[in-house]
C-alpha positions in Angstrom: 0.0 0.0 0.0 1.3 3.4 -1.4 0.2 7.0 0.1 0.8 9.8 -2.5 0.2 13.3 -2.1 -3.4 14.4 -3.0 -4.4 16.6 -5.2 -8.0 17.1 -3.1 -6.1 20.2 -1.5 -6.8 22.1 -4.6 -10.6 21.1 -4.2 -11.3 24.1 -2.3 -9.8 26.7 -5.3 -12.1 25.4 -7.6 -15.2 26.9 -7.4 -17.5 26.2 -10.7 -17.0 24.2 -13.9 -15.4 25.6 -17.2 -17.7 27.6 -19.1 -19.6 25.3 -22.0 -18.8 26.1 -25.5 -21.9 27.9 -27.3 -22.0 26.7 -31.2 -23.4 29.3 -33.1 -27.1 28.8 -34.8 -28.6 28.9 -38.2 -31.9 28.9 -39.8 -34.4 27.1 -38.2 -34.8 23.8 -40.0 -39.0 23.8 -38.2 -39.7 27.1 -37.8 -40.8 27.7 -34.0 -38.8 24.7 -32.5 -35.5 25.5 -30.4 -33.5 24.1 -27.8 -31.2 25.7 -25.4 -28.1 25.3 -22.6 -29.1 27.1 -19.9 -25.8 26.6 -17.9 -24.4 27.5 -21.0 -25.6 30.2 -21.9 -25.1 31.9 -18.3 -21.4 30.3 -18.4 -20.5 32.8 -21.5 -22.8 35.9 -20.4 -20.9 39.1 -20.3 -22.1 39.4 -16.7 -20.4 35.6 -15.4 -17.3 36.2 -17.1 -16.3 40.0 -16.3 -17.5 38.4 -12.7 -15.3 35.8 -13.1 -12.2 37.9 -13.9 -13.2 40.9 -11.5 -13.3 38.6 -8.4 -9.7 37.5 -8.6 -8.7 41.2 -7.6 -11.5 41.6 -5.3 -10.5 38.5 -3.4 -7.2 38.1 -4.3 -6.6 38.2 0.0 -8.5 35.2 -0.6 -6.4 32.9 -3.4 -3.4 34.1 -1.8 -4.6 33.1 1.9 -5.9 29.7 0.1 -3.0 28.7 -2.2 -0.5 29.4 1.0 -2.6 27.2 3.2 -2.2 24.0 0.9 1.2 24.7 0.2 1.7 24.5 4.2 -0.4 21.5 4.7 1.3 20.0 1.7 5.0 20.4 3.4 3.7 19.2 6.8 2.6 15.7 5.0 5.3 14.9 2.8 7.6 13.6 5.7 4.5 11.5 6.9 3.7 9.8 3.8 7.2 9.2 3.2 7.7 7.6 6.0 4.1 5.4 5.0 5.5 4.7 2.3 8.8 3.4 3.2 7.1 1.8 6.5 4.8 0.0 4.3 8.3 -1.5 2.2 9.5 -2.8 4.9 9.7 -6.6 5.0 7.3 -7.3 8.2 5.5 -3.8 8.5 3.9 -2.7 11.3 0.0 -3.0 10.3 -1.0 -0.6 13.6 1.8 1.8 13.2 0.5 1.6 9.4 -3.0 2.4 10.2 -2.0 4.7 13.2 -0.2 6.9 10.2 -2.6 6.8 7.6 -5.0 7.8 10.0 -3.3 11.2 10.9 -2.0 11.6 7.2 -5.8 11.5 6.3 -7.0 13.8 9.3 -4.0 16.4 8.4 -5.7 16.0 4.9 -9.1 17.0 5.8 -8.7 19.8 8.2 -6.4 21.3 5.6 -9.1 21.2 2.8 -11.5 22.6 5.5 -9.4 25.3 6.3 -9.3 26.2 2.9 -12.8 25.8 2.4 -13.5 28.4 5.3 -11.0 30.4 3.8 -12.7 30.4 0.7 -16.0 30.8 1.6 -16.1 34.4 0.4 -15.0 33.6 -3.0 -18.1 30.9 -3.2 -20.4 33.5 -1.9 -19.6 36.0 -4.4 -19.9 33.2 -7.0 -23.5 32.1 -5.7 -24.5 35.7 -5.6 -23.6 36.5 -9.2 -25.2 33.4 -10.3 -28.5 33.8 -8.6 -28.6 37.6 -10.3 -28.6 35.7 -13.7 -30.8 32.9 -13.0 -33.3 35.5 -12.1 -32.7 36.7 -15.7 -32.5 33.8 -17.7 -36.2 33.2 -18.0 -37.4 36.3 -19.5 -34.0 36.0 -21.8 -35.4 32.9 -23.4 -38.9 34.7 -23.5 -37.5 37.2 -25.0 -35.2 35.1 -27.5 -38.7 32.7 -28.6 -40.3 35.9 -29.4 -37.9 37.6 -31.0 -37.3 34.8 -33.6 -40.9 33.5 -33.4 -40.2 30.2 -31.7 -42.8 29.0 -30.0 -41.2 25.6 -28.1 -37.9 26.1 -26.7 -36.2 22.4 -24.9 -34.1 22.2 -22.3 -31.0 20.2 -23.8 -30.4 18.0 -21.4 -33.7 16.4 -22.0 -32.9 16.1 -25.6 -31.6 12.7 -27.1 -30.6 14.7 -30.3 -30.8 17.9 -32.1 -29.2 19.5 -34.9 -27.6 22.5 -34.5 -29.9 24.5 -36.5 -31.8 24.5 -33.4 -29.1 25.7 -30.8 -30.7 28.7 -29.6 -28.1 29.8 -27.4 -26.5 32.6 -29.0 -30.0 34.4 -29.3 -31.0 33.6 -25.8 -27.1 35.2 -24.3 -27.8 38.2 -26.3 -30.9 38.9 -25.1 -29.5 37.8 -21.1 -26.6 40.1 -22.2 -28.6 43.0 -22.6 -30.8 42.4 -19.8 -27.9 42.0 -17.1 -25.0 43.8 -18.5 -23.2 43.2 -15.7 -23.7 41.9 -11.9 -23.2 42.9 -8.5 -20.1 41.1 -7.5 -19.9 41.5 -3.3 -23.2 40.0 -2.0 -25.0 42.1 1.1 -23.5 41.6 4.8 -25.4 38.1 5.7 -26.8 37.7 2.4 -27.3 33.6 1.7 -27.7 31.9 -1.5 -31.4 31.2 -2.4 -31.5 27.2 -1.1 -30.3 28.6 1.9 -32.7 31.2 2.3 -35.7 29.0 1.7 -34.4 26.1 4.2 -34.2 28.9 6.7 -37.8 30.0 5.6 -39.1 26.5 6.1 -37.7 25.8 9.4 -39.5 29.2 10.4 -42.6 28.0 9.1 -42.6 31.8 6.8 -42.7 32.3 2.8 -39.5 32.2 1.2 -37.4 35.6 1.9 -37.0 37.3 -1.2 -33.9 37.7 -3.2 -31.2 40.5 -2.3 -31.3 43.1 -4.8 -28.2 44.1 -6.4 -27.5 48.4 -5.1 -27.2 50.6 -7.8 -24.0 51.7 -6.3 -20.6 49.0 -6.4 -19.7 45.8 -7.0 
């Protein structure tokens, strides 16, 4: 049994996936049938990507704090798991002194990629907050898009088995989320919570959903 250095440290850097490719459409092939990537589309809005880039200088304290704290926890495990690793080579090893080390190896591990996580936290709220602001957008962008180009049934495409791309409405449905939401609000309010959150709370009070934070006119 081998120990290597994980790569899960980095887990709490990474904060969304990689924005999905949008293939550009053509002429309807049935006029008034569409389908659309919802994550998609929001993944290559002009509001999500100038977010994206604007909040490594917001919270670059943040990265900095982050990428220093798995670097740290990093050094303080490399003499354990060599030491595993070369206990484990040994001709009669130790099973208890074994499981005794991969037992603190693996509890270093985790408070590390908690740490970071709390560290972090920020950095997902901001992300959660400009997300929500285009969510609440993405609706009437579609609307918008069906009407503009007189489609009349737009499909989600994950519940599509196939569709050619004459029917990718994407690039009409970010243009018209592009000029509805410009840009967003990067810094969420003092104890604003994403919306799940919001309604658990709600529930557990036995109230209505709060409503959403609104983004000021004024800032980030």
């Amino acid at each position: 049994m081998k120990i290597l250095l994980k790569s899960a440290l980095a887990a709490g850097l990474v904060l969304s996936a990689a924005p999905i490719a949008i293939a550009p459409a053509t002429a309807q092939v049935v006029k008034g049938i569409g389908w659309v990537s919802t994550e998609g589309v929001i993944a290559n809005s002009n509001a999500y990507r100038t977010a994206q880039q604007q909040r490594e200088t917001t919270y670059k304290a943040q990265y900095d704090a982050a990428k220093a704290k798995k670097a740290q926890v990093e050094a303080q495990l490399k003499p354990l798991v060599d030491k595993f690793n070369a206990d484990s080579q040994a001709a009669s090893p130790n099973v208890a002194s074994l499981q005794q080390q991969a037992a603190t190896i693996q509890q270093i591990e985790q408070n590390g990629q908690r740490d970071i996580q709390n560290i972090m936290q920020p950095v997902a709220l901001s992300n959660a907050y400009v997300e929500e602001q285009i969510y609440d957008k993405i609706d009437a962008a579609i609307k918008a898009a069906s009407t503009k180009n007189k489609v009349g049934l737009i499909l989600a495409q994950d519940s599509l088995v196939y569709a050619e791309d004459a029917y990718n409405m994407n690039q009409q449905v970010l243009a018209e989320l592009n000029t509805l939401l410009p840009s967003a609000q990067l810094v969420p309010p003092q104890g604003w919570l994403p919306r799940q959150l919001r309604e658990q709370q709600a529930a557990q009070q036995g109230a209505a959903p709060a409503a959403p934070a609104q983004p000021s006119p004024s800032g980030r």
